[in-house]
FIKELO-304892 format. One line per field, with one value per atom (N, C-alpha, C): residue number from 1; chain; x, y, z. Coordinates in steps of 0.1 Angstrom, whole numbers. Layout:
BEGIN
k = [NUM; ...] $
c = [A; ...] $
xx = [X; ...] $
yy = [Y; ...] $
zz = [Z; ...] $
end
This chain:
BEGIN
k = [1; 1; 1; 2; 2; 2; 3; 3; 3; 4; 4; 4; 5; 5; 5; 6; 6; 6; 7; 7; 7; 8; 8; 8; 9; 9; 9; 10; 10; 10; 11; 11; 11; 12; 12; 12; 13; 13; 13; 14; 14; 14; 15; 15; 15; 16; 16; 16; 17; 17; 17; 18; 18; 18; 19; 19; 19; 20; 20; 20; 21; 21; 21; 22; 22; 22; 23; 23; 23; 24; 24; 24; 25; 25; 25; 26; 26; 26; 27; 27; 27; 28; 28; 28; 29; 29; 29; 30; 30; 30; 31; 31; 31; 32; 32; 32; 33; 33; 33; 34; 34; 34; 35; 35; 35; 36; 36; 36; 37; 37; 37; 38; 38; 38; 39; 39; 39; 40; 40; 40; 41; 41; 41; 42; 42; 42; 43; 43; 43; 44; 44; 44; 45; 45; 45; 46; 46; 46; 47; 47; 47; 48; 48; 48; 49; 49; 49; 50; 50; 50; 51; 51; 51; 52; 52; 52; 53; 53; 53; 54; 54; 54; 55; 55; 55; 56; 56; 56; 57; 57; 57; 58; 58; 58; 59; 59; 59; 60; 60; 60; 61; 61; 61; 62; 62; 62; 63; 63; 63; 64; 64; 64; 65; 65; 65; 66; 66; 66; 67; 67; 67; 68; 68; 68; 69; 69; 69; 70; 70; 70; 71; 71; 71; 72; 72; 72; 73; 73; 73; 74; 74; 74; 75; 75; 75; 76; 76; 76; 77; 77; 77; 78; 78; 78; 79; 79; 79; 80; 80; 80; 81; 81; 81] $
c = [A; A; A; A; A; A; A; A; A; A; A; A; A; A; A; A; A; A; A; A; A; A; A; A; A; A; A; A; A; A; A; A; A; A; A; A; A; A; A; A; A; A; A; A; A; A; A; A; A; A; A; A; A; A; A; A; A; A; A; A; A; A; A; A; A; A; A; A; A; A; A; A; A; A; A; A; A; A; A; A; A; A; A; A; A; A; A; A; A; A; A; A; A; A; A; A; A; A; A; A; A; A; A; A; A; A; A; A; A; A; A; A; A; A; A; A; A; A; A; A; A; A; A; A; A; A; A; A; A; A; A; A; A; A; A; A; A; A; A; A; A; A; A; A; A; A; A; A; A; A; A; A; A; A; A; A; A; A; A; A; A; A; A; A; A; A; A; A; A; A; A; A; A; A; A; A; A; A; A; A; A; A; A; A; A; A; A; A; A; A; A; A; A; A; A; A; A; A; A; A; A; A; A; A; A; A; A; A; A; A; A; A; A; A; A; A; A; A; A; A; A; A; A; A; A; A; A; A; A; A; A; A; A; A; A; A; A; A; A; A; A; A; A] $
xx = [-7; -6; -17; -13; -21; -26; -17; -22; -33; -27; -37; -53; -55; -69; -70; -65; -69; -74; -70; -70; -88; -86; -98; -111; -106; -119; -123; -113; -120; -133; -138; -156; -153; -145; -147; -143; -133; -134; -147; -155; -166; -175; -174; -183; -182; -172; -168; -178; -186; -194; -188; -189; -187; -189; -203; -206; -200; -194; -185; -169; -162; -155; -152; -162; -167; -173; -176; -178; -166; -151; -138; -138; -137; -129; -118; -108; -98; -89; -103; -91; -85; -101; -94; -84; -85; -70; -58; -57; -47; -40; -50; -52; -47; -55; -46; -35; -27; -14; -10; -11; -5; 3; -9; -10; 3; -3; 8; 21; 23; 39; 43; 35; 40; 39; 32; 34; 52; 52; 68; 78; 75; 87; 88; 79; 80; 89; 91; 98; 114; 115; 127; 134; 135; 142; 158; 163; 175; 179; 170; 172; 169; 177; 174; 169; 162; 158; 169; 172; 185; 177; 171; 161; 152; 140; 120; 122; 113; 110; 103; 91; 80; 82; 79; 76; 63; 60; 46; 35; 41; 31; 37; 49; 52; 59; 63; 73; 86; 94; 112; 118; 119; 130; 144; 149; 163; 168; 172; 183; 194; 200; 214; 219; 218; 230; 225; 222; 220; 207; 200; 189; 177; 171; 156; 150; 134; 119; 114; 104; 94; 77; 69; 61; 49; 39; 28; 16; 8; -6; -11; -7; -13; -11; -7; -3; -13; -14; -29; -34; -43; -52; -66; -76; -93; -95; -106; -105; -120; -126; -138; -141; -145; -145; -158] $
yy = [-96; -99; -109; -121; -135; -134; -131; -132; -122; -108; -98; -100; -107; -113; -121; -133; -143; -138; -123; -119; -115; -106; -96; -105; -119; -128; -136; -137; -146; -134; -147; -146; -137; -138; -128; -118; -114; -98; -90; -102; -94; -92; -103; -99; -89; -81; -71; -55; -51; -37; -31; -18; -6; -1; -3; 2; -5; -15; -24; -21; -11; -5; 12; 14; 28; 31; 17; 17; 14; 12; 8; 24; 24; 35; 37; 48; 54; 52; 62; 63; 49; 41; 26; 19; 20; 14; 18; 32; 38; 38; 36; 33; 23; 6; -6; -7; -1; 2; 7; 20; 21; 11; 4; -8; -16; -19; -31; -28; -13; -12; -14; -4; 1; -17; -25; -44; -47; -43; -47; -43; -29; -20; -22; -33; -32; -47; -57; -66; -63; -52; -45; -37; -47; -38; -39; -24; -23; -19; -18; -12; 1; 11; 26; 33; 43; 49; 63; 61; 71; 83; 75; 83; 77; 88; 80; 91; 87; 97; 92; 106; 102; 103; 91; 93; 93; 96; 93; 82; 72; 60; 50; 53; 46; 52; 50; 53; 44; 56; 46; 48; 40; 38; 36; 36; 35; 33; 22; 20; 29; 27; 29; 19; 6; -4; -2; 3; 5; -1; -7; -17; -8; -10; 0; -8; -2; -7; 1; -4; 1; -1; 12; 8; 15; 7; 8; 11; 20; 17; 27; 35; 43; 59; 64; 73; 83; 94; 100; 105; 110; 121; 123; 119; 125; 137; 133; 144; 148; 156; 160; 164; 157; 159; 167] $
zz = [-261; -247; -243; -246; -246; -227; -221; -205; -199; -205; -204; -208; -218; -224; -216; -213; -204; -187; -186; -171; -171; -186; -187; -190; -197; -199; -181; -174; -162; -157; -157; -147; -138; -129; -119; -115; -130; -130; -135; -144; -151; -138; -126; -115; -106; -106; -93; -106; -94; -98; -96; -100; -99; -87; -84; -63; -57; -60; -50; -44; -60; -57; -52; -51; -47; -33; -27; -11; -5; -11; 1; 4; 17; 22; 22; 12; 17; 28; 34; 47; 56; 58; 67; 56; 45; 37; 47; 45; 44; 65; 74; 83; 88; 80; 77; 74; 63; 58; 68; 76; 90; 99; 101; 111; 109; 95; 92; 90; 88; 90; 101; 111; 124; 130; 126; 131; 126; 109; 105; 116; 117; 126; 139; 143; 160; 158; 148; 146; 147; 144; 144; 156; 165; 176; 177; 181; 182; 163; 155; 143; 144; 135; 138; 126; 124; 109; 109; 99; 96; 86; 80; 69; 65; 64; 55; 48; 33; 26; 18; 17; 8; -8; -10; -29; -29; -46; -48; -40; -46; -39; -29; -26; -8; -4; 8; 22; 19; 22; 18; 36; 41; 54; 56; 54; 57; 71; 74; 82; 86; 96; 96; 96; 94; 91; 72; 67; 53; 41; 55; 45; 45; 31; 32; 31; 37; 35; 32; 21; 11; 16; 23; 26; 17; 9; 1; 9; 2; 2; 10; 20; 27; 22; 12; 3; 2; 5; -10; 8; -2; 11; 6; 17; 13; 2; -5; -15; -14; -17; -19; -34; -42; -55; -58] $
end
């Protein structure tokens, strides 16, 4: 996997710390992700949702004229480890 090495050797993955990914908050992700759907869906007027449903890692919409949207990222729940 010639690309895979080439990803793991750039400079600037070796620069991202550990505390750096351990200070994103969760929850404003998941918050953000909110946002930006409820921005998609307001694009959408006079479209109706016939069906959502949760998978693991996104939100499925469905239309009733038959087209879905796939929404990422806001998934998962605070954990206290």
């Amino acid at each position: 996997m010639p690309e895979l090495k080439k990803v793991v050797e750039d400079p600037s993955v070796s620069q991202v710390h550990d505390s750096d990914l351990l200070d994103i908050d969760p929850d404003a992700l998941r918050e953000a992700e909110r946002v930006f759907a409820q921005g998609i869906l307001d694009t959408m007027p006079g479209k109706l949702v016939a069906r959502a449903s949760y998978e693991e890692t996104r939100v499925v919409l469905t239309m009733t004229d038959g087209s879905e949207y796939y929404f990422y990222g806001f998934m998962g729940e605070a954990r206290n480890d």
